[in-house]
Every structure is written in structure tokens, then in C-alpha cells.
Biopython code that builds the backbone (N, CA, C, O; Angstrom):
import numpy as np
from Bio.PDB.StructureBuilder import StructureBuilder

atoms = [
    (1, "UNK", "N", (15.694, 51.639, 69.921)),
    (1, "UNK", "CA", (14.267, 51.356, 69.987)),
    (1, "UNK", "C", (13.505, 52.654, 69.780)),
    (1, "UNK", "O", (13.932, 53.751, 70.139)),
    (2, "UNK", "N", (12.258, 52.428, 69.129)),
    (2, "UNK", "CA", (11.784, 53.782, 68.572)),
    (2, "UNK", "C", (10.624, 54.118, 69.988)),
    (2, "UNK", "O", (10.616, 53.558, 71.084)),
    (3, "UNK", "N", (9.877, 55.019, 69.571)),
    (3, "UNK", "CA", (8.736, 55.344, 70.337)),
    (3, "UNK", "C", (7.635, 54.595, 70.433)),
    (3, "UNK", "O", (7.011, 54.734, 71.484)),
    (4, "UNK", "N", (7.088, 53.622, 69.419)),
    (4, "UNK", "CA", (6.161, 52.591, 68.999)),
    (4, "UNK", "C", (6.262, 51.371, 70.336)),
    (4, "UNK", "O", (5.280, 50.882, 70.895)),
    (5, "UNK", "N", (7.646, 51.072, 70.633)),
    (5, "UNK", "CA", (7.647, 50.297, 72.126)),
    (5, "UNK", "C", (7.631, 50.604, 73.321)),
    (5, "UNK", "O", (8.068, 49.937, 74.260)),
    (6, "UNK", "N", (6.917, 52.051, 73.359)),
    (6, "UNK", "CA", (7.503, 52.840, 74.529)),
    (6, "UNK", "C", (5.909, 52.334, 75.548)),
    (6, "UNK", "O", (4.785, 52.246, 75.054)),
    (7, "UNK", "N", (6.188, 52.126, 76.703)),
    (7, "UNK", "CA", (4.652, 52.222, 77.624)),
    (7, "UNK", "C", (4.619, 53.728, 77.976)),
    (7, "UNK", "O", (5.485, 54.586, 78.145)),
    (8, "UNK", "N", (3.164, 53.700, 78.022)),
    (8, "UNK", "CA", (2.880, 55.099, 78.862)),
    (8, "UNK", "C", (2.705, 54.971, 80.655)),
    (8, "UNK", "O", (2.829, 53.968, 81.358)),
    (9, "UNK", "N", (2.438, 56.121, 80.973)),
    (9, "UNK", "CA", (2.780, 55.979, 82.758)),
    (9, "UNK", "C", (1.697, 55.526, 83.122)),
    (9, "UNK", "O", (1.840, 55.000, 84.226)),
    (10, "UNK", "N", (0.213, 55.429, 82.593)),
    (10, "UNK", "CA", (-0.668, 54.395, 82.996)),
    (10, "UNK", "C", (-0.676, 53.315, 82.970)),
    (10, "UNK", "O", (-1.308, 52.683, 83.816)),
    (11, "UNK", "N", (0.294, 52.477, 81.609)),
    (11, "UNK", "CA", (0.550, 51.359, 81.386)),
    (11, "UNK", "C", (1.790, 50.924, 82.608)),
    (11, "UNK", "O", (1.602, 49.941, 83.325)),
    (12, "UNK", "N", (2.581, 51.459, 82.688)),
    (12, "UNK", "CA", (3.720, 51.426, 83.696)),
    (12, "UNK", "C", (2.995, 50.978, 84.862)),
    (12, "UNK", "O", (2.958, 49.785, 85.161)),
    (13, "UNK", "N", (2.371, 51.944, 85.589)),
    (13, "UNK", "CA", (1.510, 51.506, 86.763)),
    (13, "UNK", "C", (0.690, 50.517, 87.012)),
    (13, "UNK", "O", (0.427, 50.091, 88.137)),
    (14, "UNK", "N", (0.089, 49.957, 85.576)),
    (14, "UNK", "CA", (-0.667, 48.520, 85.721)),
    (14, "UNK", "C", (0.237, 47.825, 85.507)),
    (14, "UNK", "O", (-0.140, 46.960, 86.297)),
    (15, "UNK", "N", (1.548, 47.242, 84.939)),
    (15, "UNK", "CA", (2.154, 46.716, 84.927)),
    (15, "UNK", "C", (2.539, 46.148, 86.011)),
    (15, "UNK", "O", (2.199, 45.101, 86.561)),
    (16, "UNK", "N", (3.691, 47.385, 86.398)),
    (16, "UNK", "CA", (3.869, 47.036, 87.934)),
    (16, "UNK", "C", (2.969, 46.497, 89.138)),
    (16, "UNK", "O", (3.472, 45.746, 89.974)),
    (17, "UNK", "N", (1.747, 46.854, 89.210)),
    (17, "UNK", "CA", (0.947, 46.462, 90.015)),
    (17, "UNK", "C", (0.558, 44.590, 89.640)),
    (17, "UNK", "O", (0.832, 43.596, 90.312)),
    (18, "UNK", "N", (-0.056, 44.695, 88.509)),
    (18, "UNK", "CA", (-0.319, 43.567, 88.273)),
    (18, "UNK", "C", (0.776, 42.451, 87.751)),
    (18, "UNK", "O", (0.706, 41.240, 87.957)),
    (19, "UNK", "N", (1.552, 42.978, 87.203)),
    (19, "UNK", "CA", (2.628, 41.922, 86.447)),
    (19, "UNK", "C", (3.682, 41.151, 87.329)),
    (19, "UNK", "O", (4.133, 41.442, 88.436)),
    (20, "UNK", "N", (4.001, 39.805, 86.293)),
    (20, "UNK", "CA", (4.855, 38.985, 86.927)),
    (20, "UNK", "C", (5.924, 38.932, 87.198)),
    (20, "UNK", "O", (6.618, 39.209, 86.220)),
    (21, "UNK", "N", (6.828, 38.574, 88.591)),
    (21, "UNK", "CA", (8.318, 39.349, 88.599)),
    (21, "UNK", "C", (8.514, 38.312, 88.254)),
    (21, "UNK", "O", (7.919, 37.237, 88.319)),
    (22, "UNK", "N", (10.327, 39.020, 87.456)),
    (22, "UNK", "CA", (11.155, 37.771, 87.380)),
    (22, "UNK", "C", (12.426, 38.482, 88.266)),
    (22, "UNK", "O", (12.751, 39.663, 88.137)),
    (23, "UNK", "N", (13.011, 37.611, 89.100)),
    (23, "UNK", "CA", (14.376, 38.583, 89.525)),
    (23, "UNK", "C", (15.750, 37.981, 88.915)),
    (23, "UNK", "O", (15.816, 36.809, 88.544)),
    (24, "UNK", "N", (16.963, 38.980, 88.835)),
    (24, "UNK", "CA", (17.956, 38.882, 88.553)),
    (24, "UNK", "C", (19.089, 40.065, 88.865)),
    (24, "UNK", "O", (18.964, 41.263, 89.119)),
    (25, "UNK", "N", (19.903, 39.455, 88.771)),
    (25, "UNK", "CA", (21.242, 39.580, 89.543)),
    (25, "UNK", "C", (21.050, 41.387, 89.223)),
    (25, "UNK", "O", (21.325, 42.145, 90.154)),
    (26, "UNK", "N", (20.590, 41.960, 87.928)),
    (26, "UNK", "CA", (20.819, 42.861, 87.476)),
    (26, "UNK", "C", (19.588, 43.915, 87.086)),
    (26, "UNK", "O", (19.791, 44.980, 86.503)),
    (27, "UNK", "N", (18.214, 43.416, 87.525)),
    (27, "UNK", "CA", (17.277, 43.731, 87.233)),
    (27, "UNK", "C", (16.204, 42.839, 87.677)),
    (27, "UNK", "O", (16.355, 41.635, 87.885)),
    (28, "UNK", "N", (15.346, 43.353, 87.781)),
    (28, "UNK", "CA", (13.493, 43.122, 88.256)),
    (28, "UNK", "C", (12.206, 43.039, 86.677)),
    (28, "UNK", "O", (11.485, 43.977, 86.338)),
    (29, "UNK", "N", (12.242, 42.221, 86.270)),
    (29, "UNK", "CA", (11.209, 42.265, 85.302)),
    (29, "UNK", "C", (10.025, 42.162, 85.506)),
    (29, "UNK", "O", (9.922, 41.141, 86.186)),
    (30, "UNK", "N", (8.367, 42.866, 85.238)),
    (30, "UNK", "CA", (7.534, 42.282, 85.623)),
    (30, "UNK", "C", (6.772, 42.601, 83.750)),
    (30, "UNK", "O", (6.820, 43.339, 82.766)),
    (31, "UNK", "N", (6.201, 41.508, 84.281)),
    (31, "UNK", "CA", (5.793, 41.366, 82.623)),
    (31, "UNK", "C", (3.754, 41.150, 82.600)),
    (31, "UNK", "O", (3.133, 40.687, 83.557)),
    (32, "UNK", "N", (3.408, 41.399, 81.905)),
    (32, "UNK", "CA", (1.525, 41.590, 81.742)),
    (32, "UNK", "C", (1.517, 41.171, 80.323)),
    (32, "UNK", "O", (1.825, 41.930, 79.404)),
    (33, "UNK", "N", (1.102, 39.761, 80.151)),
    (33, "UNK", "CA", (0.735, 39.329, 78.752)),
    (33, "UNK", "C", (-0.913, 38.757, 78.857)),
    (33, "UNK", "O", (-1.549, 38.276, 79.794)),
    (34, "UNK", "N", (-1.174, 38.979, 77.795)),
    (34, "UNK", "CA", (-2.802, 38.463, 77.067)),
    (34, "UNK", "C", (-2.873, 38.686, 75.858)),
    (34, "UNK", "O", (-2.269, 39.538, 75.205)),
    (35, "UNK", "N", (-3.829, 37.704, 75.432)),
    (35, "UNK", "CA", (-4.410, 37.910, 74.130)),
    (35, "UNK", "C", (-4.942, 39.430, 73.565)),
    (35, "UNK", "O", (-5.133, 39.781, 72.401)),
    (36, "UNK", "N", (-5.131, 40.297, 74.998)),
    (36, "UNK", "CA", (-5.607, 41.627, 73.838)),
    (36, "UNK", "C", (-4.348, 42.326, 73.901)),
    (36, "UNK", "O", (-4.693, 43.389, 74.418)),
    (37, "UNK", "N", (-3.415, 42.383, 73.751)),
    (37, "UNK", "CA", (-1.586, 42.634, 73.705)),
    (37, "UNK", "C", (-1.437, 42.419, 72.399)),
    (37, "UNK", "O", (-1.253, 41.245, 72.074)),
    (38, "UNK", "N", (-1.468, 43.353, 71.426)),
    (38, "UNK", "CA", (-0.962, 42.669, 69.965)),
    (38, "UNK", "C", (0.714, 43.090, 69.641)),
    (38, "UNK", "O", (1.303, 42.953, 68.569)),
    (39, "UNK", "N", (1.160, 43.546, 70.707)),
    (39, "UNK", "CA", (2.678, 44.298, 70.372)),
    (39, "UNK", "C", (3.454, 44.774, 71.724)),
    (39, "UNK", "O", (3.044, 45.376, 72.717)),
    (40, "UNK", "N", (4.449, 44.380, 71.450)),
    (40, "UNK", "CA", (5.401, 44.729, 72.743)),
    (40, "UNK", "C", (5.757, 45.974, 73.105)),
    (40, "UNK", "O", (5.712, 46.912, 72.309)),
    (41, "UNK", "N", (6.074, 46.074, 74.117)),
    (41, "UNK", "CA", (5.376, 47.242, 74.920)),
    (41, "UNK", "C", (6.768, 47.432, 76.256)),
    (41, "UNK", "O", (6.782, 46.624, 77.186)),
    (42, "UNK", "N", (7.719, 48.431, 76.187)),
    (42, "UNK", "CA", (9.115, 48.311, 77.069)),
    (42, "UNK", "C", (8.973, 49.402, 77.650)),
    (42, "UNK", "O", (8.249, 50.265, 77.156)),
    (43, "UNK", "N", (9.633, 49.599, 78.822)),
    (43, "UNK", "CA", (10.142, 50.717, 79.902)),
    (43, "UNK", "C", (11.223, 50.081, 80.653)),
    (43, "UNK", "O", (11.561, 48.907, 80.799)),
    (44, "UNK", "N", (11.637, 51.121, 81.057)),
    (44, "UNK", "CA", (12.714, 51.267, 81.956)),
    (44, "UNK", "C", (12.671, 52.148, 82.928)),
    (44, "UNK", "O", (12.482, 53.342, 82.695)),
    (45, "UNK", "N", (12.931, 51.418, 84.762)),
    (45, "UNK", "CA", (13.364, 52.161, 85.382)),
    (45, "UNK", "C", (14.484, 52.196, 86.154)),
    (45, "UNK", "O", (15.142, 51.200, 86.458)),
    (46, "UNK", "N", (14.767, 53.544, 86.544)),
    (46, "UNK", "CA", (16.465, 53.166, 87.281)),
    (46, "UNK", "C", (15.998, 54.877, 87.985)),
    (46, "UNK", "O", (16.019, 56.022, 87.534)),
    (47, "UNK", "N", (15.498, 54.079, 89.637)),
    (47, "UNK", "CA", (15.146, 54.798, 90.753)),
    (47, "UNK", "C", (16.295, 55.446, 91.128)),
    (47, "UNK", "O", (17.452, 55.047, 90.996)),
    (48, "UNK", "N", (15.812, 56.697, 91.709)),
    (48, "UNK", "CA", (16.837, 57.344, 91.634)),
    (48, "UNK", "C", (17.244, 57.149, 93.533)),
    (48, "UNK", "O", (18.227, 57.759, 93.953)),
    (49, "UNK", "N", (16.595, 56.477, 94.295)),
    (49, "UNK", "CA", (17.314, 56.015, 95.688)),
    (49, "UNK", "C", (18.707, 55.137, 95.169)),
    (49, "UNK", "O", (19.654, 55.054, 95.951)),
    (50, "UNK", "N", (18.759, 54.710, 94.279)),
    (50, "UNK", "CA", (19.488, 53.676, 94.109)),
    (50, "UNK", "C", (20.291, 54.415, 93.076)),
    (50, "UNK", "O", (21.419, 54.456, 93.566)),
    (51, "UNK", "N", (20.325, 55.136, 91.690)),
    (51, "UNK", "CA", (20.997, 55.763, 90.897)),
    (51, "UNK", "C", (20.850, 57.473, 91.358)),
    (51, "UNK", "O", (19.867, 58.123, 91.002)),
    (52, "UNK", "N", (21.986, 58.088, 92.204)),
    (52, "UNK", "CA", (21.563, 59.574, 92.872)),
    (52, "UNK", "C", (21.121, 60.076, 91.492)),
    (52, "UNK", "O", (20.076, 60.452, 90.961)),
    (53, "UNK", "N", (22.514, 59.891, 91.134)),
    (53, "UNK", "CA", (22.672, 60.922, 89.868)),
    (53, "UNK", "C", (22.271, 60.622, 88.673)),
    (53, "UNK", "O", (22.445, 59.441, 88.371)),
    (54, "UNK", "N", (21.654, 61.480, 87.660)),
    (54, "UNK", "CA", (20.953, 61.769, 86.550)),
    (54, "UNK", "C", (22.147, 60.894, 85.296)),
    (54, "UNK", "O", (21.784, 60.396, 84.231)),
    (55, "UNK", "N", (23.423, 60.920, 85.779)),
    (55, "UNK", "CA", (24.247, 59.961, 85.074)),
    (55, "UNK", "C", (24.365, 58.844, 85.060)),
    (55, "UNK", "O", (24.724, 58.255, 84.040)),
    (56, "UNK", "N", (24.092, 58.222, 86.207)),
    (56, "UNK", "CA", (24.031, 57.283, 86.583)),
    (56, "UNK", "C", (22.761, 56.189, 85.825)),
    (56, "UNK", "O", (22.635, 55.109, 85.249)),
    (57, "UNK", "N", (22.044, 57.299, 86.286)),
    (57, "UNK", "CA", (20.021, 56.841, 85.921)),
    (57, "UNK", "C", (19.941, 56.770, 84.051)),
    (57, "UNK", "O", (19.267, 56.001, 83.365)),
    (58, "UNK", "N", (20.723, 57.674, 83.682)),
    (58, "UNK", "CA", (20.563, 57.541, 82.342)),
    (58, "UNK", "C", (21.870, 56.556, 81.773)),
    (58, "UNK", "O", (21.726, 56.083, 80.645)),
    (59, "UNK", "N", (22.899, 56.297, 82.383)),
    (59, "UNK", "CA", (23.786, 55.170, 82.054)),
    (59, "UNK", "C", (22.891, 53.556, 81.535)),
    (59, "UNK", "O", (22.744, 52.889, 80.511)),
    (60, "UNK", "N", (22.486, 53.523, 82.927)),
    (60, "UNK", "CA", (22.173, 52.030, 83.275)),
    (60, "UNK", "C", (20.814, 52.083, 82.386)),
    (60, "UNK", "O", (20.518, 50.973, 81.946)),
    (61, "UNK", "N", (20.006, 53.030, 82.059)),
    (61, "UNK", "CA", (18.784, 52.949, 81.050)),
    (61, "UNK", "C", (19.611, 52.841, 79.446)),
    (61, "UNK", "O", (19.348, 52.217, 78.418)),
    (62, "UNK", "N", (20.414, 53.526, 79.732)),
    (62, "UNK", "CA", (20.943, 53.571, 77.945)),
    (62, "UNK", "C", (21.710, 51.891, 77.855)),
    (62, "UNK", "O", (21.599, 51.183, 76.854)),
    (63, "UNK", "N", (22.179, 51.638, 78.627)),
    (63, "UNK", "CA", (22.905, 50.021, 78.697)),
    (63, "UNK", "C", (21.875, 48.797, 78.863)),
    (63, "UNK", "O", (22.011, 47.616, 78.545)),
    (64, "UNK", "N", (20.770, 49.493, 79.483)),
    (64, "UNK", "CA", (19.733, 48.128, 79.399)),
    (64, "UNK", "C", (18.938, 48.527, 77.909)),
    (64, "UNK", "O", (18.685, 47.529, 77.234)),
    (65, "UNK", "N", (18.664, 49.377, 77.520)),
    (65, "UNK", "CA", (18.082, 49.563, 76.357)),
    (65, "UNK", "C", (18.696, 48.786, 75.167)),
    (65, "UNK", "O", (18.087, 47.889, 74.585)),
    (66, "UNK", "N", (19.944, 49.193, 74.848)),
    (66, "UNK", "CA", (20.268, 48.473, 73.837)),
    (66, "UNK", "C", (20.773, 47.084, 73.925)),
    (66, "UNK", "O", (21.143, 46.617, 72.848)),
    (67, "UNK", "N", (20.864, 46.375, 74.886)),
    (67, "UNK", "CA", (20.803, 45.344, 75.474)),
    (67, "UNK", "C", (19.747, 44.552, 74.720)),
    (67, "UNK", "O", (19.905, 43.517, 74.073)),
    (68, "UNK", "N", (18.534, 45.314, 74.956)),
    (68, "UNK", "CA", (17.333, 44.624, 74.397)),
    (68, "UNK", "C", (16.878, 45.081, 73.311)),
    (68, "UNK", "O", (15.937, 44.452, 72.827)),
    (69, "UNK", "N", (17.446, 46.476, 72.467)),
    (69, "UNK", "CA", (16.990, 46.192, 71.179)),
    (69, "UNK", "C", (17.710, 45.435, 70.464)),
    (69, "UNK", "O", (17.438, 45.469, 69.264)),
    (70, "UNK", "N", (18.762, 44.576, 70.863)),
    (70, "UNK", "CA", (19.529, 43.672, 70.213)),
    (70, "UNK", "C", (18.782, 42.147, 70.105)),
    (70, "UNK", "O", (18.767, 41.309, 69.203)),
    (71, "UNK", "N", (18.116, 42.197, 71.575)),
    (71, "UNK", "CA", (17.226, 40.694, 71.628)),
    (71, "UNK", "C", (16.157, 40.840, 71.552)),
    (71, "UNK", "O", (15.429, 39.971, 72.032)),
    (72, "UNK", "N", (15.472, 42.209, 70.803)),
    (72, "UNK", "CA", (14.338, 41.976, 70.813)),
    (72, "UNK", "C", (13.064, 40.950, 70.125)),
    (72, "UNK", "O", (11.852, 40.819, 70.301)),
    (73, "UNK", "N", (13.919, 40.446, 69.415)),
    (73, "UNK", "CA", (13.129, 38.977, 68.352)),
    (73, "UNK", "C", (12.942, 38.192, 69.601)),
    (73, "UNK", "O", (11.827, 37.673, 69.551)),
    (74, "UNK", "N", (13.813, 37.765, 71.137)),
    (74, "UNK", "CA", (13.499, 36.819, 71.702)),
    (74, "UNK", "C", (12.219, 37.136, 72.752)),
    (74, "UNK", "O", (11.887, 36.534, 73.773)),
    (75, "UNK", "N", (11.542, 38.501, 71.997)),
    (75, "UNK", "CA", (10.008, 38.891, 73.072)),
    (75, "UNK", "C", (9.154, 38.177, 72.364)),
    (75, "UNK", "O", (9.374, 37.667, 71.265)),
    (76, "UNK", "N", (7.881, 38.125, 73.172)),
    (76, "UNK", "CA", (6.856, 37.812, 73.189)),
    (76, "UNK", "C", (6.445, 38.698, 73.339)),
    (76, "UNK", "O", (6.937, 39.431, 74.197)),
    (77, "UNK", "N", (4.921, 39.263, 72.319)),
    (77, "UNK", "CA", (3.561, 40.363, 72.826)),
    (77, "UNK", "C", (3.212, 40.110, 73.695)),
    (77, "UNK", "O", (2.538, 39.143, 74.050)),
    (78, "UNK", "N", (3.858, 41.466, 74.543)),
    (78, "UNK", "CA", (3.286, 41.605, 76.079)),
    (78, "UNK", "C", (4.085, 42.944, 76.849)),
    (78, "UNK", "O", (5.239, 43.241, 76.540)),
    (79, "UNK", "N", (3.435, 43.569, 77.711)),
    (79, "UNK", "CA", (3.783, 44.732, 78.199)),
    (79, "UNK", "C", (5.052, 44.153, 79.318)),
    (79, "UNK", "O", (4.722, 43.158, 79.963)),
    (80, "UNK", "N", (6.737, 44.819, 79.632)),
    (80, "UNK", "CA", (7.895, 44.669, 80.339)),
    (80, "UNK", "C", (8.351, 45.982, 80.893)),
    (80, "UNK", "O", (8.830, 46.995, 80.381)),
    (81, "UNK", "N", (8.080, 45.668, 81.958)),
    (81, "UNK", "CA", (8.591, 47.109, 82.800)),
    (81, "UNK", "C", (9.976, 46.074, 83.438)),
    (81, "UNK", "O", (9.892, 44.991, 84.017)),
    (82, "UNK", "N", (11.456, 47.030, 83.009)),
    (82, "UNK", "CA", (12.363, 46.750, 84.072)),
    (82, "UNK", "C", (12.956, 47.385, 85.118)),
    (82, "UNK", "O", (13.558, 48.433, 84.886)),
    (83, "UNK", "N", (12.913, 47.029, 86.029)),
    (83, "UNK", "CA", (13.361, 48.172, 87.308)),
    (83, "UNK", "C", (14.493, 47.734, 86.912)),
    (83, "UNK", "O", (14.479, 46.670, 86.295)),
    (84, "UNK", "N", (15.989, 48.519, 87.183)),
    (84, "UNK", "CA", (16.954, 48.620, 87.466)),
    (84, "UNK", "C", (17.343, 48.574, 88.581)),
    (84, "UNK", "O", (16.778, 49.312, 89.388)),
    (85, "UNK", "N", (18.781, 47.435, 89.192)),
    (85, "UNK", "CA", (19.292, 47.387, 89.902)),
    (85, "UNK", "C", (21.252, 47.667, 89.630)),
    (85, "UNK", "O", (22.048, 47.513, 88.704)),
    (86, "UNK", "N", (21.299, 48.229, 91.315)),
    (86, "UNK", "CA", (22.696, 49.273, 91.143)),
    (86, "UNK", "C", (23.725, 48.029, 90.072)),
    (86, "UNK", "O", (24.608, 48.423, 89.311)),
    (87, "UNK", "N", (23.492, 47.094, 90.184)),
    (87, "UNK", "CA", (24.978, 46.022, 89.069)),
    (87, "UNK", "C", (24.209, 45.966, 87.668)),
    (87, "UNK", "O", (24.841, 45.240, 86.900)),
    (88, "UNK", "N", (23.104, 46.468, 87.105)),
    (88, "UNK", "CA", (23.447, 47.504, 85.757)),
    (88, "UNK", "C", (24.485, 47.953, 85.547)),
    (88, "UNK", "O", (25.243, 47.499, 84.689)),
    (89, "UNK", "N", (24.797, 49.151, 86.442)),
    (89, "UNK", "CA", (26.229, 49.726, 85.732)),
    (89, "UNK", "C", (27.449, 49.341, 86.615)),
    (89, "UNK", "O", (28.405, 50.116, 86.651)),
    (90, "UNK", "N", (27.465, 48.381, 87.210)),
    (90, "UNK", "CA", (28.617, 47.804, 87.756)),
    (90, "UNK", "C", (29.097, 46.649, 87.254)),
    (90, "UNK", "O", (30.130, 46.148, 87.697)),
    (91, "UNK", "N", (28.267, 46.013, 86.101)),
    (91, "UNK", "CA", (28.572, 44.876, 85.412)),
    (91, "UNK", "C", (29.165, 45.233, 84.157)),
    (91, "UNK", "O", (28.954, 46.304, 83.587)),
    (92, "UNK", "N", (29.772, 44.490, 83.813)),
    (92, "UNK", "CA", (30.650, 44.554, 82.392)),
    (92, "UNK", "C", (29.280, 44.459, 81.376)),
    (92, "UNK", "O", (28.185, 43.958, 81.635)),
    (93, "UNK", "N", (29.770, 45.161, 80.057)),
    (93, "UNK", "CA", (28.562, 44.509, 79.017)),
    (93, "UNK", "C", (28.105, 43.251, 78.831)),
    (93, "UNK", "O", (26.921, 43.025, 78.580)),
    (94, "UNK", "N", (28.949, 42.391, 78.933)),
    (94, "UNK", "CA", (28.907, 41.056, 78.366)),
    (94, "UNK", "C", (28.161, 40.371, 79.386)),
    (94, "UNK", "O", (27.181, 39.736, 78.998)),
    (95, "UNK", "N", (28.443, 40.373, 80.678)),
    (95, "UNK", "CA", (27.860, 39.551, 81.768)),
    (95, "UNK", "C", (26.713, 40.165, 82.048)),
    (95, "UNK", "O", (25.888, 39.363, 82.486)),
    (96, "UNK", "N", (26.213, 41.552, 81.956)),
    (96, "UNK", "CA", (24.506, 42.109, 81.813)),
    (96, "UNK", "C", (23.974, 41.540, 80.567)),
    (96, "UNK", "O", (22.817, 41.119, 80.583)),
    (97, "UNK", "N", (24.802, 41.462, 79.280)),
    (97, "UNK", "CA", (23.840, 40.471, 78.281)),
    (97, "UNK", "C", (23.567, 39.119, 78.488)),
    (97, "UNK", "O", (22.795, 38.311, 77.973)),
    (98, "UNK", "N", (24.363, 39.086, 79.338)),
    (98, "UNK", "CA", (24.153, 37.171, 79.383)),
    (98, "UNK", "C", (22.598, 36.894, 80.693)),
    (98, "UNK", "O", (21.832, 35.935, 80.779)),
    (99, "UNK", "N", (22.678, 38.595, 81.772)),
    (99, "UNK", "CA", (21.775, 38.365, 82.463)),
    (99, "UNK", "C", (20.633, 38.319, 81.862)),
    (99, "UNK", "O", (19.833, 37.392, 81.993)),
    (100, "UNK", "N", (20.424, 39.577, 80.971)),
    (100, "UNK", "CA", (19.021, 39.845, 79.900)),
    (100, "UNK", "C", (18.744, 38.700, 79.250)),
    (100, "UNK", "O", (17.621, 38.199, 79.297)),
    (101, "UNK", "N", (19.770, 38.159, 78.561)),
    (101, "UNK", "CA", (19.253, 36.676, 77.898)),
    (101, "UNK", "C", (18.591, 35.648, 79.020)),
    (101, "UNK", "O", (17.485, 35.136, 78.852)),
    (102, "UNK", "N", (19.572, 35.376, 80.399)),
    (102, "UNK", "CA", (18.487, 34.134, 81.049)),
    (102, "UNK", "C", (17.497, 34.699, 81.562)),
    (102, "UNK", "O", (16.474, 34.133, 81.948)),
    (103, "UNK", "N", (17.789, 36.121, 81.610)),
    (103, "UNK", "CA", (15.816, 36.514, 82.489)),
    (103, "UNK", "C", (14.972, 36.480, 81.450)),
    (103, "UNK", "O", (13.804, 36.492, 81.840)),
    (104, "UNK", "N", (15.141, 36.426, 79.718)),
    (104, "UNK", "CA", (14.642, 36.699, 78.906)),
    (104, "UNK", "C", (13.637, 35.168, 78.757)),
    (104, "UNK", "O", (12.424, 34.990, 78.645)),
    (105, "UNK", "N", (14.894, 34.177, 78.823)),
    (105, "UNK", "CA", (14.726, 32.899, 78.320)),
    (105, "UNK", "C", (14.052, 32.151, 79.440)),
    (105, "UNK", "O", (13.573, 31.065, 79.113)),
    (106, "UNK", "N", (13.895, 32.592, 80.950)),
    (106, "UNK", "CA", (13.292, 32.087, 81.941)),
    (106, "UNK", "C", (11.978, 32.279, 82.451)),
    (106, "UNK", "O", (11.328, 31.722, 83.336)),
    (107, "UNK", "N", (11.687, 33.517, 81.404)),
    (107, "UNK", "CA", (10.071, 33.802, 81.398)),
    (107, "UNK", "C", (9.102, 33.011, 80.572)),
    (107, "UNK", "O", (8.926, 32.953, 79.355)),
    (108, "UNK", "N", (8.350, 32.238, 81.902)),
    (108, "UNK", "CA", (7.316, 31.651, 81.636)),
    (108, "UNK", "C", (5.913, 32.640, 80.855)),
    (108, "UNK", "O", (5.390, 33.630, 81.367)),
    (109, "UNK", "N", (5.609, 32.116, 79.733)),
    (109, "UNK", "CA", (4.574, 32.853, 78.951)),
    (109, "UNK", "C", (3.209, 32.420, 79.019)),
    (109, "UNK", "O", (2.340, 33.015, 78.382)),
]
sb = StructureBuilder()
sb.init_structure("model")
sb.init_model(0)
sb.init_chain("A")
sb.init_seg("    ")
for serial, (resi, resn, name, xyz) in enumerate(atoms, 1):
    if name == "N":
        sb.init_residue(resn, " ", resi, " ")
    sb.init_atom(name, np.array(xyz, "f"), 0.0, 1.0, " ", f" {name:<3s}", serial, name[0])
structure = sb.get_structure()
């Protein structure tokens, strides 16, 4: 994913504040859609109470990332902040894609 989907840390913060959770086994989605949204809009976090280490934190971001530039046709325009939870990197690839797909497919738009 390039820089063009990236949120900034003001966008991050309204997100989170205002946006809708979705939970899952493997992650926290909160999502902020409207009509003045013309383009999707991604972050990632992976707190570091929960990931100590800088390996860790950048594992589970690099594994949810491409996760979703693989599904990214199944977004909708709208700003997605995902928190990371520790079974990111305790899950196999296959069973974190299958999570990204139903949290993907369970968001009400």
C-alpha cells in the first residue's frame, strides 16, 4: 500500500474518537464513512502495552497490512483505523485472513 492510503494523526484521532467499532478475534476496527470521504483512508495500530517490542509492533503491522492490500477492492470510501490485538501475530496467515475478510464483510456501511 502506497502513501495515498495513509491517515494522518489528526485523522487517526477523529477516527478513533468518533468511529464505529467492529471487534474481532484479531483486531478492533473503527471505521468513519460519509459522503465527503471520496477515498479510503488506512492505519494501523499495534500498542506497544500489548506488542513490548519494536518487532513485534512492526510484525503484526506488516501482516495486517498486506492482509489488506490484498482485499482492498472489498473497501468502501471511508476512513479505518485498526488497533491490533496480541493473536495478530499468534495466528497463522490463513486464519488472520479469514478474520480480515469477516470483519471486512460484517461492516455495516
Amino acid at each position: 500500500m502506497n502513501r495515498s492510503y495513509s491517515l494522518t494523526r489528526a485523522e487517526i484521532v477523529d477516527v478513533i474518537k468518533n468511529g464505529k467499532p467492529l471487534h474481532s478475534l484479531a483486531f478492533t476496527m473503527k471505521t468513519v464513512s460519509g459522503e465527503s470521504i471520496k477515498n479510503i483512508k488506512i492505519a494501523f495500530i499495534a500498542p506497544k502495552k500489548i506488542f513490548p517490542t519494536a518487532v513485534l509492533r512492526n510484525k503484526a503491522k506488516r501482516r495486517a497490512k498486506e492482509i489488506v492490500r490484498k482485499l482492498l477492492r472489498d473497501f468502501k470510501n471511508a476512513k479505518y483505523v485498526f488497533l491490533l490485538k496480541k493473536q495478530a501475530v499468534e495466528m497463522d496467515t490463513k486464519t488472520l485472513t479469514e478474520a480480515f475478510i469477516n470483519g471486512i464483510s460484517l461492516r455495516k456501511f
